[in-house]
C-alpha atoms as a printed R data frame, in Angstrom:
    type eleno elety resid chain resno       x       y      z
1   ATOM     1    CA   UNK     A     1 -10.302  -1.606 26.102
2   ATOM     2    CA   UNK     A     2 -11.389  -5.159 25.561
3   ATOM     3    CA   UNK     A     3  -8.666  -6.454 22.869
4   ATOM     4    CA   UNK     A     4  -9.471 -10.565 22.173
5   ATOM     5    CA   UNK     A     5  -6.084 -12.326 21.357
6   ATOM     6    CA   UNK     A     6  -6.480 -15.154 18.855
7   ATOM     7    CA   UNK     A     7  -5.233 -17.374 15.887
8   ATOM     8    CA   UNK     A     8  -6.201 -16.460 13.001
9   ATOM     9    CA   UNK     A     9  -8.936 -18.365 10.914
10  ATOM    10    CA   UNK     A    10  -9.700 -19.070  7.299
11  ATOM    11    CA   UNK     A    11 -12.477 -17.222  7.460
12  ATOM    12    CA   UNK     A    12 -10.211 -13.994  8.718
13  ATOM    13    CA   UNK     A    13  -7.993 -14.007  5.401
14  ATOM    14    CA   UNK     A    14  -9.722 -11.627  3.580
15  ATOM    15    CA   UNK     A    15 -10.446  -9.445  6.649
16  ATOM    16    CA   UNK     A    16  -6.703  -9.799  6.960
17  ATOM    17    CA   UNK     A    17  -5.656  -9.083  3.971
18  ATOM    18    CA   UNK     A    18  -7.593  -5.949  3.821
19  ATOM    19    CA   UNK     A    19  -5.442  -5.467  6.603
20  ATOM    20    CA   UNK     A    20  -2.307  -5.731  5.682
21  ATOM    21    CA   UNK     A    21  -2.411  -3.515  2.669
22  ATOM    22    CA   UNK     A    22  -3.956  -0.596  5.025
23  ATOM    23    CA   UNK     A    23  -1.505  -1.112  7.651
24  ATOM    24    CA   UNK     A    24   1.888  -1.161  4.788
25  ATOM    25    CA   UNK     A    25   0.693   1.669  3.297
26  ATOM    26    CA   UNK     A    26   0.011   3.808  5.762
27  ATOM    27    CA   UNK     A    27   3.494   2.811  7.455
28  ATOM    28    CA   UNK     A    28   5.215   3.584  3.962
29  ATOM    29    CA   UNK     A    29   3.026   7.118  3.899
30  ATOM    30    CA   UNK     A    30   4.511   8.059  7.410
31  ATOM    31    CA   UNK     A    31   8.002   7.246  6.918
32  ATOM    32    CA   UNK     A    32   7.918   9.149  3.651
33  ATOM    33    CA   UNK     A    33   8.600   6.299  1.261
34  ATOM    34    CA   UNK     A    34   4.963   6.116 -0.167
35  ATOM    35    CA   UNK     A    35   5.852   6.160 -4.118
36  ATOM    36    CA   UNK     A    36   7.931   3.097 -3.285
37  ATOM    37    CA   UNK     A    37   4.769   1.323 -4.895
38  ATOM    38    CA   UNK     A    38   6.503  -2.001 -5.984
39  ATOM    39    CA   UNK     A    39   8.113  -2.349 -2.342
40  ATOM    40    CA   UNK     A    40   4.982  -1.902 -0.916
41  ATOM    41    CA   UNK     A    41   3.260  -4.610 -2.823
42  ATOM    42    CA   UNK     A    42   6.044  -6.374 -1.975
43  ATOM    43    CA   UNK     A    43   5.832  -6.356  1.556
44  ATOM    44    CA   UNK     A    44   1.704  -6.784  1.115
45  ATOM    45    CA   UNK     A    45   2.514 -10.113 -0.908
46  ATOM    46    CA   UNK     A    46   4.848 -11.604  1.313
47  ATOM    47    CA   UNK     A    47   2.210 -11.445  4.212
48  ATOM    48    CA   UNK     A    48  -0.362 -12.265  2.511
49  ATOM    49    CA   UNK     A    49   2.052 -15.753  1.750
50  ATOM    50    CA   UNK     A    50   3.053 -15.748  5.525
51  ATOM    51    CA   UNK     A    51  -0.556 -16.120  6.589
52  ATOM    52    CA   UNK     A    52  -1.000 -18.953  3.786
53  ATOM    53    CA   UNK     A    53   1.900 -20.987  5.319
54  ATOM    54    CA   UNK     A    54   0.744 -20.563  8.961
55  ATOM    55    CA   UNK     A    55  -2.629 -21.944  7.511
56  ATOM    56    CA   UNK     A    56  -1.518 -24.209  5.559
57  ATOM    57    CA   UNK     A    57   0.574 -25.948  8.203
58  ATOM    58    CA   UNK     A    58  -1.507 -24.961 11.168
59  ATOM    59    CA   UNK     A    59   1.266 -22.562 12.572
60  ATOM    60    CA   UNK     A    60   3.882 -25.132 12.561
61  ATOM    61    CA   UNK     A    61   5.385 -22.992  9.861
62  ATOM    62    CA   UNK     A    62   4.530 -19.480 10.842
63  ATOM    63    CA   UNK     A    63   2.275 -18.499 12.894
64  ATOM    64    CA   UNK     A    64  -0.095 -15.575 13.797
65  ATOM    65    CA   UNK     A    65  -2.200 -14.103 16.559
66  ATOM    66    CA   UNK     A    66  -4.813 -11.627 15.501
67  ATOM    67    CA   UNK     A    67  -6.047  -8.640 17.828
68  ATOM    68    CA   UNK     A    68  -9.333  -7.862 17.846
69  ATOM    69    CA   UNK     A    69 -11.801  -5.300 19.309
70  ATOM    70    CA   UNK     A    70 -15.392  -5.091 18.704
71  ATOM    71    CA   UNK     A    71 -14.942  -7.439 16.345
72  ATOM    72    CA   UNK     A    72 -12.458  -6.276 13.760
73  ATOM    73    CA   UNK     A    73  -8.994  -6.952 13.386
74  ATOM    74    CA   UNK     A    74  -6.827  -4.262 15.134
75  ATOM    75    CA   UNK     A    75  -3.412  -6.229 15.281
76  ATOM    76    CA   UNK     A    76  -0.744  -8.807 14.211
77  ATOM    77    CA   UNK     A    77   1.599 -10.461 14.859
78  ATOM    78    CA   UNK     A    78   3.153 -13.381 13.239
79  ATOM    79    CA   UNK     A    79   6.829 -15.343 13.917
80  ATOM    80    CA   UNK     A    80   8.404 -17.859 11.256
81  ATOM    81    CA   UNK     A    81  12.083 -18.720 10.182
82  ATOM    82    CA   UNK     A    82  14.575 -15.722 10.134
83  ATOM    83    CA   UNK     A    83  14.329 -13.824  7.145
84  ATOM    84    CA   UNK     A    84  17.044 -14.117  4.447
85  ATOM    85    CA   UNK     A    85  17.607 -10.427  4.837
86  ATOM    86    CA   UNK     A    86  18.724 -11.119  8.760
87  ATOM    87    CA   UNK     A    87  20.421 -14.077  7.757
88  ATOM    88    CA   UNK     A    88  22.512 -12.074  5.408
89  ATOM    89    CA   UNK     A    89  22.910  -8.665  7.524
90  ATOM    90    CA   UNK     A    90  23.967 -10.838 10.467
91  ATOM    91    CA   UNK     A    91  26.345 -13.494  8.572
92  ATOM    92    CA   UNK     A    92  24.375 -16.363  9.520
93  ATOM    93    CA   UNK     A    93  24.358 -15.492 13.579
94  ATOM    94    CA   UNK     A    94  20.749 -15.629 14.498
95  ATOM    95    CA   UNK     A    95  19.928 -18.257 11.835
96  ATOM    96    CA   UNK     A    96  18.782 -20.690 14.759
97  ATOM    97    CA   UNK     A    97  16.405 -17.883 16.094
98  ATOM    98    CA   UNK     A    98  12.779 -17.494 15.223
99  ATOM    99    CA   UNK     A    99  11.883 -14.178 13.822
100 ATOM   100    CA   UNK     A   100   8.550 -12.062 15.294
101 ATOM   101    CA   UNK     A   101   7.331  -9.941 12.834
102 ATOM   102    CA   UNK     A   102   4.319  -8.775 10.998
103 ATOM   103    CA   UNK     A   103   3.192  -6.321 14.563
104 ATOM   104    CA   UNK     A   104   0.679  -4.334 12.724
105 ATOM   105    CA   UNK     A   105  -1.365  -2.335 14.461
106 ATOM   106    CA   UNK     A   106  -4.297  -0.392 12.773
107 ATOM   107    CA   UNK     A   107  -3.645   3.422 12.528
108 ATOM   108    CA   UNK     A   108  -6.664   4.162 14.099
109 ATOM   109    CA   UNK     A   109  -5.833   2.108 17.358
110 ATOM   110    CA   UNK     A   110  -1.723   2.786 18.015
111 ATOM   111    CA   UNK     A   111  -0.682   4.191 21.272
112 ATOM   112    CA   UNK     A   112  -3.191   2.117 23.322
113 ATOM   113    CA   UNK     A   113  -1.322  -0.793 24.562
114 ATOM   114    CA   UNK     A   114  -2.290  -3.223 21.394
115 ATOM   115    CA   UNK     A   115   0.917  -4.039 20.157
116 ATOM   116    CA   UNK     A   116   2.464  -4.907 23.613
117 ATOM   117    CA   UNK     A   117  -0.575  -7.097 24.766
118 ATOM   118    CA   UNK     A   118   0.150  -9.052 20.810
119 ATOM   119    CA   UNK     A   119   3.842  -8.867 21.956
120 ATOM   120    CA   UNK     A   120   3.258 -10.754 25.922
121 ATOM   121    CA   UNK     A   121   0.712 -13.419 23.907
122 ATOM   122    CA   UNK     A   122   3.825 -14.049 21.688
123 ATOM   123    CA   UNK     A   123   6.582 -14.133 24.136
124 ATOM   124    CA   UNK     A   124   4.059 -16.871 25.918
125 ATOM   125    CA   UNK     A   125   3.816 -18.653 22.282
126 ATOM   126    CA   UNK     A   126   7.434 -18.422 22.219
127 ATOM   127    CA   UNK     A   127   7.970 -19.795 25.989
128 ATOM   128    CA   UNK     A   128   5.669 -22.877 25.553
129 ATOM   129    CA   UNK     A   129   8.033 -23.919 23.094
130 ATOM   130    CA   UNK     A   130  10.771 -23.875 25.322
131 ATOM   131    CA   UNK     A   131  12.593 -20.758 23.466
132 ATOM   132    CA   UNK     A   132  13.841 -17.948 25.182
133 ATOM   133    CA   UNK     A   133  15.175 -15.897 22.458
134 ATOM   134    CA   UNK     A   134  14.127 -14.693 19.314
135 ATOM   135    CA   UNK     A   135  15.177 -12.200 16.811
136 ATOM   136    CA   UNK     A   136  13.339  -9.336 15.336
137 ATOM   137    CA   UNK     A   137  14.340  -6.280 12.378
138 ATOM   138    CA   UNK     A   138  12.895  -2.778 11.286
139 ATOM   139    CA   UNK     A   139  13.915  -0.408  8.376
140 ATOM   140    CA   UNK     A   140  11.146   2.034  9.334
141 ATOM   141    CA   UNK     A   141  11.837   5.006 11.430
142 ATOM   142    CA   UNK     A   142   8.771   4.485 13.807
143 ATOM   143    CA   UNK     A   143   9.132   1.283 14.629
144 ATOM   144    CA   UNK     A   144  12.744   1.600 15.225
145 ATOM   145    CA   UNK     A   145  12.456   3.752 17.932
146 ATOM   146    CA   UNK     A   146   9.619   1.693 19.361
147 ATOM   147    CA   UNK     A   147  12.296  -1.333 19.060
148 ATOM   148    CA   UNK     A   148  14.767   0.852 20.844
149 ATOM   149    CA   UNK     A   149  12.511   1.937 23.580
150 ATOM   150    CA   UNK     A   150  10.647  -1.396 24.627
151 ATOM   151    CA   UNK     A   151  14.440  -3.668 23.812
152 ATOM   152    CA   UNK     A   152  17.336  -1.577 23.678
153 ATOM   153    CA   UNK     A   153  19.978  -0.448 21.398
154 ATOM   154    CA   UNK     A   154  19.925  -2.718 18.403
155 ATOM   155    CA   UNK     A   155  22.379  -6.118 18.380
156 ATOM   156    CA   UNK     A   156  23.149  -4.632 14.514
157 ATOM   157    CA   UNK     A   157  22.882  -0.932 13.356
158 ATOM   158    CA   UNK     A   158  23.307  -0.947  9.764
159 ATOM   159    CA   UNK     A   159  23.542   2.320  8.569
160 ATOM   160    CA   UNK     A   160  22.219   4.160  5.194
161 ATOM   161    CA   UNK     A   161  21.063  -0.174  4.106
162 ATOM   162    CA   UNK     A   162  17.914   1.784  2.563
163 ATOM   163    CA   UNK     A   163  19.998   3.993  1.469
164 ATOM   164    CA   UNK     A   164  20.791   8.225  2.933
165 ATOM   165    CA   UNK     A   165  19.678   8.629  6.510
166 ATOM   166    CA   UNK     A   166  17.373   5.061  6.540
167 ATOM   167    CA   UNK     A   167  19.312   2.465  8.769
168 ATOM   168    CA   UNK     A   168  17.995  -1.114  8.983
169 ATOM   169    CA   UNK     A   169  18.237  -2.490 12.534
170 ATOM   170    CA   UNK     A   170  18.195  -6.078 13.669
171 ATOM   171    CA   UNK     A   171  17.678  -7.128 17.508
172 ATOM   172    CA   UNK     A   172  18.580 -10.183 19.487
173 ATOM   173    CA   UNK     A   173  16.291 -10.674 22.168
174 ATOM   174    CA   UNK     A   174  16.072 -12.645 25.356
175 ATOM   175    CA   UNK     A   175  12.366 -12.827 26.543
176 ATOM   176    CA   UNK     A   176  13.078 -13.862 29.904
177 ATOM   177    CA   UNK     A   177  14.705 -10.050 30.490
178 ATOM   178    CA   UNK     A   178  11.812  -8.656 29.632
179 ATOM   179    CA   UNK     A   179   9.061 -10.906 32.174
């Protein structure tokens, strides 16, 4: 499979867009929390500002790479500040740590090696920098247990935070154990 790795462009935001809102709510279909309708525009909005600040400031404030095959958007993945939500679940202990996020892939194109090829581009990003760890959370089920597979048991297990039976999970991560 011949998956380009890029930034993102203006011309993309739409495209992207589109994107995120297919990607959140299928994810909130699957894990069963589909009439959350306010959390999943939510979660839409708040990428949809994400990829105006990595534009805006070029990536200096977050930034994104894009997978792409055959010409359409198939991934994300996007690192900025840590979230206020880690800050807070965490008391403040990863607040020097950048946070990766936003690894979408599209439904139709999961299970075929997209979202670790966005994840080595971004542990590259990362390494250019000169950073070595970074931070990372999930309340959904699926990507929890991808988390736990590919990194570990979590650095915080917080149980029932969504509320009966739906932990929210935060991981510390060092990038050099993983290459």
């Amino acid at each position: 499979m011949d998956v380009h790795i890029r930034r993102p462009s203006n011309q993309d935001r739409h495209d992207l867009h589109h994107f995120f809102e297919l990607v959140i709510y299928d994810t909130y279909q699957y894990e069963g929390i589909g009439h959350l309708i306010d959390d999943i525009n939510d979660e839409i909005q708040s990428k949809k500002r994400y990829l105006d600040l990595d534009m805006k400031s070029s990536g200096k404030d977050r930034y994104f790479l894009v997978a792409e095959l055959n010409g359409q958007i198939v991934g994300t993945i996007e690192y900025g500040p840590c979230s206020t939500l880690i800050q807070t679940c965490t008391n403040g202990e990863l607040n020097h740590l950048l946070e990766v996020g936003t690894v979408f892939v599209h439904p139709n194109h999961q299970h075929k090696g997209i979202g670790n090829q966005l994840l080595l581009t971004m542990y590259a990003a990362l390494q250019n920098q000169g950073l070595h760890e970074f931070c990372l959370d999930s309340g959904y089920k699926r990507a929890q247990r991808i988390w736990t597979k590919k990194f570990g048991p979590p650095t915080y297990h917080l149980n029932d935070y969504w509320g009966k039976g739906f932990p929210h999970m935060i991981w510390k991560v060092n990038i050099k154990s993983l290459t």
